[in-house]
N, C-alpha and C positions, 0 to 999 in steps of 0.2 A: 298705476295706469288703470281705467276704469273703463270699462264695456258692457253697454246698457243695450239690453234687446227683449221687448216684449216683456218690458219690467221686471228683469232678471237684472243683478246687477255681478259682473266678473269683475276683482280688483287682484293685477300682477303686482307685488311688490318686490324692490330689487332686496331687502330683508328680510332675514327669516322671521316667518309668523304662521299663527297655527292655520288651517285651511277652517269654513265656516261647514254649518252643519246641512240638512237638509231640510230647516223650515224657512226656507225664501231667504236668511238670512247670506250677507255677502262673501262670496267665495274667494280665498284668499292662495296664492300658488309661488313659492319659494324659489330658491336655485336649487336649492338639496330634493326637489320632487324629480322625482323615475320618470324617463322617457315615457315609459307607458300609460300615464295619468294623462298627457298630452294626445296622445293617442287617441285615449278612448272619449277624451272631453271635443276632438274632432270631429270623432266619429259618431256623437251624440249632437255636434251641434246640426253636420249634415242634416238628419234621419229631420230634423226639425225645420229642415229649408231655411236652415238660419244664416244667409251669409255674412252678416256683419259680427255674429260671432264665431264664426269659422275665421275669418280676416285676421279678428282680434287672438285668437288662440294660434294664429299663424306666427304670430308677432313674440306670443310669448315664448317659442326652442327660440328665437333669434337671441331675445334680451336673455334669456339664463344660460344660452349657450349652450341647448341641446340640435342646434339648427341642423348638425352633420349627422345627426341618428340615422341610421337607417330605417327603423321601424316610425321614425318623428316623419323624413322625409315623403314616406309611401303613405302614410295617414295624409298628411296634408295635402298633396297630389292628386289624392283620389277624392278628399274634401273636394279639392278646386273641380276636379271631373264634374264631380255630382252636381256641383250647383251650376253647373255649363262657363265657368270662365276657364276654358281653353289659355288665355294669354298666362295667367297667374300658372297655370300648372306648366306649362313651358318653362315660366323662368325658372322654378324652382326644381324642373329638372335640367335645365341648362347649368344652374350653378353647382349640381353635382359635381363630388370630386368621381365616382367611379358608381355609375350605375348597374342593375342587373335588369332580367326578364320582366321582373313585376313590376319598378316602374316605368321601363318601359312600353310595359301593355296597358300600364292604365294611360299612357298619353296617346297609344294607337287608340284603345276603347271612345277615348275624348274626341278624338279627330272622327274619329268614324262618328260618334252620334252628333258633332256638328255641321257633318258633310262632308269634310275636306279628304276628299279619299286620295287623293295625291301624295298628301301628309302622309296617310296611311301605309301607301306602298311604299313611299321613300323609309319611311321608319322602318318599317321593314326589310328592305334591303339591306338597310344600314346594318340591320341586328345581323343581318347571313355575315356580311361581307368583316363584320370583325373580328370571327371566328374566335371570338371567346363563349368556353363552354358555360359561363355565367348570365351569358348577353342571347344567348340562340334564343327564337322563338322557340313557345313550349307549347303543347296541346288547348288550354286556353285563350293562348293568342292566335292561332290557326284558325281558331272557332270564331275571331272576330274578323281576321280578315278576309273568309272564303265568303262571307254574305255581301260584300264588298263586291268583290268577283261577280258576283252571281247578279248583284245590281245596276252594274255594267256592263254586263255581257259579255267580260272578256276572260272567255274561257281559255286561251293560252296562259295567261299570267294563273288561272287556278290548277290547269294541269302542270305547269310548274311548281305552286305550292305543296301540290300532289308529290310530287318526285321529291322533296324535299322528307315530306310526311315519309314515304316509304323508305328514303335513308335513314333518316334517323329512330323508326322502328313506331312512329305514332298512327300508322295507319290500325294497328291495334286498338288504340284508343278511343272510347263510344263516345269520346266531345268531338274528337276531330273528326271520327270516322264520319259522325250526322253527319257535320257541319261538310263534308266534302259530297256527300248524299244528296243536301239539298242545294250546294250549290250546280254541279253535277245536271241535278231534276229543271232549277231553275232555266239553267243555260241552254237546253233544250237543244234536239239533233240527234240523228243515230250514235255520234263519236260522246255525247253528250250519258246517251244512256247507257252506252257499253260502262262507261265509268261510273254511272251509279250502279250496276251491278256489282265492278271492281269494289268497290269502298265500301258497298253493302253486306259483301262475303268474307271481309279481309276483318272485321269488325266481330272484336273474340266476344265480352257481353252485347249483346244488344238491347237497348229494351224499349219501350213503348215510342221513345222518340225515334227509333233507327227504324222500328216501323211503320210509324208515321208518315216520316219522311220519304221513304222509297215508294210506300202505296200513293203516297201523294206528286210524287213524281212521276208515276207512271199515268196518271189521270190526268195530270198537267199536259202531259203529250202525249192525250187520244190514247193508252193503250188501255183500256177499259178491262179486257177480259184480263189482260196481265194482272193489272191493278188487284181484281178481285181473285184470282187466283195468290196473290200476296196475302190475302185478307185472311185466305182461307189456311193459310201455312201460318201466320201469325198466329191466330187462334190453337193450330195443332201443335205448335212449338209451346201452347201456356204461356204468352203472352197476353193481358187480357186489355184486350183495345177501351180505349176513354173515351171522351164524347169529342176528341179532335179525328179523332179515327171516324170515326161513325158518320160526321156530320161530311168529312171526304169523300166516302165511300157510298153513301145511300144516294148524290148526285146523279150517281152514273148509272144507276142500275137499272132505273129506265133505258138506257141507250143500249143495254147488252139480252142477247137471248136470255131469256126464261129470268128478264129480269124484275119482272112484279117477284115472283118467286122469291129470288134472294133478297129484296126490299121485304117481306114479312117474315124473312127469318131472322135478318136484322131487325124487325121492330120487335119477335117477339125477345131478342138477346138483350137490348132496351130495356124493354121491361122486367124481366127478371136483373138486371141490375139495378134497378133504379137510378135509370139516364135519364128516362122520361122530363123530368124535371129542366134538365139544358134547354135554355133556349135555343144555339143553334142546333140540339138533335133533332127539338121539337118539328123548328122550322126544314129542319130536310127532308122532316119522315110526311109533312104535311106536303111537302114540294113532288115529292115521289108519290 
């Protein structure tokens, strides 16, 4: 079988033969080759936006008969994610005999970046409701569904995910914790920001994203001196803020007392780091 993309040429043979080299010459792939040569020839062809040889290297676990891998099936699934065909990573998690967490998150992941957030929560459910401890959502899937949440504004279904996270002990966790921070920040309301305080304090490392996310939250909903009062603990904690931090926080400093003041202490923390150079710190330190 022969698959031609961008003048590379791929040859499956159902006989064994030696594989080709790496001067352009034609690549040749056996039955006796390792799930993981499959894999990674996947996961090379993605990085390449190559779908017609991602398609063709799908074909090849079929004909040698590695199609039930496990590590074959999550490569190709997350191929299909990457390059946005949604249907193909269905089937091929449909025709699983017994799946787990990972690929089921990369088909939440898939659904959520092509909108279908319905898909999302049903997948979801499905994962609670089968109470296998292989199938539970894990910390990285949390973190793709609370932005979900957060974008539809239905903060019920995120304080449930929440109660979830505190059963099974991930409110610990600095991917879920953000990801409950910001959605929390987004959904905006006093019930809104009690919980981002909950999931800000509950959150054992924190680090530049967990403070991001909470100053960013509190400037999202007006509360400006909070905000900078956040800025000023992150700092004392040795935290050292980036230019997402920065470009947050110099907005508002206008709107707060003695707030030129704190806009040139921030510009001069800028320039001793050499922020100076971002375009958005540029643009806030010039907007302040």
């Amino acid at each position: 079988m022969l698959c031609s993309s961008r003048g590379r040429r791929v040859t499956v043979s159902p006989t064994p033969r030696s594989t080709g080299g790496g001067d352009g010459s034609p690549t040749t792939f056996t039955p006796q080759l390792q799930p993981r040569v499959v894999v990674v020839r996947a996961t090379c062809s993605t990085r390449r936006g190559d779908a017609v040889l991602g398609r063709c290297l799908h074909g090849l676990p079929v004909r040698v008969g590695y199609a039930d891998g496990a590590a074959v099936v999550k490569a190709v699934m997350d191929m299909y994610e990457r390059i946005g065909s949604l249907v193909d990573a269905r089937m091929v998690f449909d025709e699983m005999s017994c799946s787990d967490a990972v690929c089921r998150n990369i088909l939440i992941t898939a659904s959520s970046r092509a909108g279908l957030y319905n898909d999302v929560f049903h997948l979801f459910r499905v994962m609670l409701a089968s109470g296998v401890d292989e199938s539970m959502p894990i910390a990285v899937m949390v973190a793709v569904v609370l932005p979900v949440c957060a974008k539809l504004w239905v903060l019920r279904a995120g304080r449930s995910i929440h109660g979830y996270v505190i059963k099974t002990g991930l409110e610990f966790d600095t991917l879920s914790g953000n990801a409950l921070v910001s959605m929390y920040a987004k959904c905006g309301g006093s019930r809104a920001m009690d919980g981002v305080h909950l999931a800000f304090s509950t959150i054992c490392c924190k680090d530049v994203v967990s403070w991001n996310s909470i100053v960013a939250g509190y400037s999202e909903n007006g509360l400006f001196e909070e905000a900078l009062a956040l800025f000023g603990r992150m700092i004392s904690e040795e935290c050292l803020p980036n230019y997402s931090t920065l470009a947050n926080v110099l907005p508002f400093c206008s709107l707060v007392e003695y707030g030129r003041h704190y806009g040139k202490e921030i510009h001069g923390f800028v320039v001793r780091h050499g922020l100076e150079m971002d375009i958005s710190v540029s643009n806030a330190l010039m907007a302040h």
